[in-house]
ZADO-1210 file (C-alpha; in nm, 4 decimals, padded with zeros to 6 digits):
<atoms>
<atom x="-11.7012" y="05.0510" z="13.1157" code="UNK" pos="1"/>
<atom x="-11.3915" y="04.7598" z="13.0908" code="UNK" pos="2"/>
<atom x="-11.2347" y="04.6308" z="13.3304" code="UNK" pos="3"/>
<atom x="-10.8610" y="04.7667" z="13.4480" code="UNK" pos="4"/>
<atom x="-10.7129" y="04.4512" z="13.3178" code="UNK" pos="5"/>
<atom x="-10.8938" y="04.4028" z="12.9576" code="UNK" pos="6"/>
<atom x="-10.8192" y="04.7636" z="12.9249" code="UNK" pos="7"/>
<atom x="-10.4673" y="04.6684" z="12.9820" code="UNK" pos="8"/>
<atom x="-10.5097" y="04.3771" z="12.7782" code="UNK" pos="9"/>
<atom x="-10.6522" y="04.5695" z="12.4327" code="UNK" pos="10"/>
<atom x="-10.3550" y="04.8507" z="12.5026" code="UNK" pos="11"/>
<atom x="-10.0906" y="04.5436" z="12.4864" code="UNK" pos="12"/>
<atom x="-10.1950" y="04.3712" z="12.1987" code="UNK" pos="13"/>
<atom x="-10.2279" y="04.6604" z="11.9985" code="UNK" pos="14"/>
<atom x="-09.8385" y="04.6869" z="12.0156" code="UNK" pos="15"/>
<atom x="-09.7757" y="04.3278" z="12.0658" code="UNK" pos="16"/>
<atom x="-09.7307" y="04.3083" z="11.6559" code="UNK" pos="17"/>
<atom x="-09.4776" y="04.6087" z="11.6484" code="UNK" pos="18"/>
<atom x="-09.2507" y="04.4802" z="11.9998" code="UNK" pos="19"/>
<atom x="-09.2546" y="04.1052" z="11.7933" code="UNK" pos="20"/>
<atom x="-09.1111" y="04.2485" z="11.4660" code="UNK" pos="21"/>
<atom x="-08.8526" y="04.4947" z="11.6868" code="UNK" pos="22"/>
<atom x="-08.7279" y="04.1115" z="11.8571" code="UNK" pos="23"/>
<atom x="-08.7424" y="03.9238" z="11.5484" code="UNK" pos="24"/>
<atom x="-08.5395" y="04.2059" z="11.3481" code="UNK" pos="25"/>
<atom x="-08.2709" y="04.2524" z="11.6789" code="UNK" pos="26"/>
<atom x="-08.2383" y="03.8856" z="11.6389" code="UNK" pos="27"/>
<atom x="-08.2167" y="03.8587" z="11.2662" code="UNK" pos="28"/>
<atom x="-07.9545" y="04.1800" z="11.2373" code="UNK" pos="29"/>
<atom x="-07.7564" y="03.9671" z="11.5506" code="UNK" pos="30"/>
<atom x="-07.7572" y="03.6454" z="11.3403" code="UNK" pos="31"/>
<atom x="-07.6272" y="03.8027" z="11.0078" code="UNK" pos="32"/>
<atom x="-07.3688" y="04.0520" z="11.1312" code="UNK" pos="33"/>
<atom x="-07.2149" y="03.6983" z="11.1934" code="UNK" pos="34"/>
<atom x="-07.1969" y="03.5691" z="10.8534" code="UNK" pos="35"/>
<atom x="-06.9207" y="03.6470" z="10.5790" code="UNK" pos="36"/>
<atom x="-06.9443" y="03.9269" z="10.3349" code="UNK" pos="37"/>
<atom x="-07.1478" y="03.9901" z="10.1085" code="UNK" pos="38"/>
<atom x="-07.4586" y="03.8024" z="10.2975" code="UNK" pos="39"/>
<atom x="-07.3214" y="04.0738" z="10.6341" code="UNK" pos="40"/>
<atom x="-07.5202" y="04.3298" z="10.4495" code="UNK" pos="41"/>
<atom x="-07.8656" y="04.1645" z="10.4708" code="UNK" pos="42"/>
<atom x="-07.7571" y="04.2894" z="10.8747" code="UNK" pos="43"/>
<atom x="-07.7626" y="04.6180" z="10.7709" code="UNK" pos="44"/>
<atom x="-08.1167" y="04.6159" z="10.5979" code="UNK" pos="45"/>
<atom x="-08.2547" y="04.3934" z="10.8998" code="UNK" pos="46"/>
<atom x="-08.0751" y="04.6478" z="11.1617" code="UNK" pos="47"/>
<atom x="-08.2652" y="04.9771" z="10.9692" code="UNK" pos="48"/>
<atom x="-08.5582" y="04.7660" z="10.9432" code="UNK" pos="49"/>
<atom x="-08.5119" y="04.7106" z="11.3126" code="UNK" pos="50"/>
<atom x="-08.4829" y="05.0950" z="11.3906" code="UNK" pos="51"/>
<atom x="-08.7705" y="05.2204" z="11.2735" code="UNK" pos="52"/>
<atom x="-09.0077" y="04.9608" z="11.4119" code="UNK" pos="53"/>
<atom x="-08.8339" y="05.0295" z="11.7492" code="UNK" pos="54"/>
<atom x="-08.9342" y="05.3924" z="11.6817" code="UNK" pos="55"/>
<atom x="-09.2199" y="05.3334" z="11.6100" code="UNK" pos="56"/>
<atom x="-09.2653" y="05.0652" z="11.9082" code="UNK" pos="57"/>
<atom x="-09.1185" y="05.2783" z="12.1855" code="UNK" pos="58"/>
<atom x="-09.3445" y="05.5530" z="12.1268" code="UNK" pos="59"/>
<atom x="-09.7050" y="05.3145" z="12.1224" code="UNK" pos="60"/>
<atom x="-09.5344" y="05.1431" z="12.4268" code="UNK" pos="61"/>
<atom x="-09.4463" y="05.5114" z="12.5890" code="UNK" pos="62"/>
<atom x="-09.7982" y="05.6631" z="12.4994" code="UNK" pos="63"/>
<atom x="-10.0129" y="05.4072" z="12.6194" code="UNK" pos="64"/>
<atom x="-09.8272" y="05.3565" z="12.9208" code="UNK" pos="65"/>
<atom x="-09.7774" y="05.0191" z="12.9322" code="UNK" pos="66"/>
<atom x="-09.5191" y="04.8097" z="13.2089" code="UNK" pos="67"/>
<atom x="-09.2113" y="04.9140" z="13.3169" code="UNK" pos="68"/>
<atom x="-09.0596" y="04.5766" z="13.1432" code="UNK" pos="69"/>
<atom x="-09.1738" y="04.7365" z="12.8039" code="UNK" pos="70"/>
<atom x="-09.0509" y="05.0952" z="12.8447" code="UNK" pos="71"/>
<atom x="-08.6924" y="04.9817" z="12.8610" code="UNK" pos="72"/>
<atom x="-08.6531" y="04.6494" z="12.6340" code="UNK" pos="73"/>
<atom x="-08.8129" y="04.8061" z="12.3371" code="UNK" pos="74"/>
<atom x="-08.5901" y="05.1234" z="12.3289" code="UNK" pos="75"/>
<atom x="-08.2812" y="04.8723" z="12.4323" code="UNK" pos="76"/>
<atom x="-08.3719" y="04.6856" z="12.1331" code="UNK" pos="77"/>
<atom x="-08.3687" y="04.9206" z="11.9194" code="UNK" pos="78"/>
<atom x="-08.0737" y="05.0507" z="12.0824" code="UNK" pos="79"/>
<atom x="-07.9227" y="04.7390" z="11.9412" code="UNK" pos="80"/>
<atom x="-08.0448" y="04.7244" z="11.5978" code="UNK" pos="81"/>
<atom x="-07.8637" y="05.0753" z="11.5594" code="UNK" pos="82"/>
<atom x="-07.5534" y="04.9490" z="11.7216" code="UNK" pos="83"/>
<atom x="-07.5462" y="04.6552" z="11.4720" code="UNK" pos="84"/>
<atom x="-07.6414" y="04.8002" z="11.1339" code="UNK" pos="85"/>
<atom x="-07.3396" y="05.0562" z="11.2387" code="UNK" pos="86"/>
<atom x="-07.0754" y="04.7834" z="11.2965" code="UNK" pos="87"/>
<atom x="-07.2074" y="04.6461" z="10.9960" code="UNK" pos="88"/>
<atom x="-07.1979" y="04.9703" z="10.7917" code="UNK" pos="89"/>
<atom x="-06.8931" y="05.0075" z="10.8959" code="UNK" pos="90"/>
<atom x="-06.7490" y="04.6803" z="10.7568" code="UNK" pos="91"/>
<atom x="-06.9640" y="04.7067" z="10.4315" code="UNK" pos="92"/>
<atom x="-06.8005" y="05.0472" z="10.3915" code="UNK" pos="93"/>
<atom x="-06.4623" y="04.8885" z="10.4142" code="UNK" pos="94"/>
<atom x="-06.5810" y="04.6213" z="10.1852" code="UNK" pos="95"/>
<atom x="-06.2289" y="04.4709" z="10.0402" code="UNK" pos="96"/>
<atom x="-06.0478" y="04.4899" z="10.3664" code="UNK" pos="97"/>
<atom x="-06.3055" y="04.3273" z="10.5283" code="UNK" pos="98"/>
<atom x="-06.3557" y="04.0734" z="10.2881" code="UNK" pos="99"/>
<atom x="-05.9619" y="03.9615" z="10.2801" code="UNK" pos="100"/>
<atom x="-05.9592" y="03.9885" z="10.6594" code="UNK" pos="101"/>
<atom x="-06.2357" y="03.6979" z="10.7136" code="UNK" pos="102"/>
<atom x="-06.0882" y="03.5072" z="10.3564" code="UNK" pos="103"/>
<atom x="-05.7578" y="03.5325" z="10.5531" code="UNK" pos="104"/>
<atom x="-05.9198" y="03.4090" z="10.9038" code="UNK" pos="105"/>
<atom x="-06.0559" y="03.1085" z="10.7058" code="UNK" pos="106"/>
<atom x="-05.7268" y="02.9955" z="10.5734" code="UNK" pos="107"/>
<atom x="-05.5140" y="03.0480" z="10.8682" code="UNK" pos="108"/>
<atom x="-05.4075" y="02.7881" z="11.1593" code="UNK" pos="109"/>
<atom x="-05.1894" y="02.9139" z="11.3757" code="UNK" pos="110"/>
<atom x="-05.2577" y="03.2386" z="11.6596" code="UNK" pos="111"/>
<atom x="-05.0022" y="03.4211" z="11.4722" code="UNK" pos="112"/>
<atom x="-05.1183" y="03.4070" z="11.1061" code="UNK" pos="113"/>
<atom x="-05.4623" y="03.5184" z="11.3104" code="UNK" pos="114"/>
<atom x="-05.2310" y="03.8161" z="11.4274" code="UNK" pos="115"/>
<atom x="-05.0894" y="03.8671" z="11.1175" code="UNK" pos="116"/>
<atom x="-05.4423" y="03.8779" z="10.9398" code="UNK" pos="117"/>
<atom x="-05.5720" y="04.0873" z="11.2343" code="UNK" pos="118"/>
<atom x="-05.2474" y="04.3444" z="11.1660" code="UNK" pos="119"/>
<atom x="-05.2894" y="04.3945" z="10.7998" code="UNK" pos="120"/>
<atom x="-05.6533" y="04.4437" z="10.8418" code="UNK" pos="121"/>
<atom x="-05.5843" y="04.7228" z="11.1261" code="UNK" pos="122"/>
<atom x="-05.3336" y="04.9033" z="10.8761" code="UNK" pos="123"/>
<atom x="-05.5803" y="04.8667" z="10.5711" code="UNK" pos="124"/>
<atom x="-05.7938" y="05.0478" z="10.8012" code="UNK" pos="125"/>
<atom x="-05.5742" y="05.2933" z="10.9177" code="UNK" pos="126"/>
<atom x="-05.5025" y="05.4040" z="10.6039" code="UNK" pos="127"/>
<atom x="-05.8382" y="05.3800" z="10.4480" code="UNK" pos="128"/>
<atom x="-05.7948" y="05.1608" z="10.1611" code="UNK" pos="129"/>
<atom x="-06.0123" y="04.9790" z="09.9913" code="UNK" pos="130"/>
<atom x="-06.2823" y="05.2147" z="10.1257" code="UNK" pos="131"/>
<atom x="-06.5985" y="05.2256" z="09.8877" code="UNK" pos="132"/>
<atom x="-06.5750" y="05.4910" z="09.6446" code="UNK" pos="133"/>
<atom x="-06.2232" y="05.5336" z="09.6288" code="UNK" pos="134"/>
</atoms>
C-alpha cells in the first residue's frame, strides 16, 4: 500500500498538466485583451481555451480532493478566463467603434481629446453602431 504523501503526490501530478495550461491561458487571455484590435481577438480564443480547461481542471482538482489552495484558484481562474473572453467579445462585437476608439487614443495628447474619444465611443455604443452584422 503507498504512502499518504506519494498518494498525494500521483493525485497532484495527474492534474498538474491541466492547472498549468488553465495559468498559462488566464495569463495569455490577460496579456492580449491588452493589445489593439484585430490581434484583441486571439484573447477571446485564449479566454474559451481557458474555460474549458478550467472545467475540466476544477472538476479533477474537486474529485480527487486535493488542497484547499487548489479548490479555489483553479475555479477563480477560470472565473477569469470567462470574465476576459466576455470583455473581449464584447469589444470584438463592437468591432468599428472599438477600433476608432483606441486609433483615436493613439493620436490624441491632451485629457480632453481622451474625453472626447472616450464620449464618442460611449454614444457609438449607446446607439449600437457599428455593431457586427448590421
Amino acid at each position: 500500500m503507498p504512502a499518504p504523501e506519494e498518494d498525494a503526490a500521483a493525485r497532484l501530478a495527474a492534474v498538474s498538466g491541466w492547472v498549468r495550461a488553465v495559468v498559462l491561458l488566464v495569463l495569455l487571455a490577460y496579456l492580449s485583451s491588452s493589445i489593439v484590435l484585430p490581434w484583441k481577438i486571439a484573447s477571446v480564443a485564449f479566454g474559451w481555451s481557458g474555460v474549458v480547461c478550467g472545467i475540466v481542471a476544477s472538476v479533477k482538482v474537486l474529485r480527487r480532493k486535493l488542497p484547499g489552495v487548489l479548490r479555489i484558484t483553479v475555479p477563480l481562474a477560470t472565473l477569469a478566463c470567462l470574465l476576459f473572453t466576455i470583455s473581449t467579445s464584447t469589444q470584438v462585437l463592437f468591432y468599428q467603434p472599438t477600433a476608432e476608439y483606441e486609433q483615436c487614443l493613439a493620436d490624441t495628447v491632451t485629457d480632453r481629446s481622451q474625453a472626447q474619444c472616450k464620449h464618442d465611443y460611449e454614444q457609438k455604443l449607446s446607439t449600437f453602431q457599428g455593431v457586427i452584422g448590421t
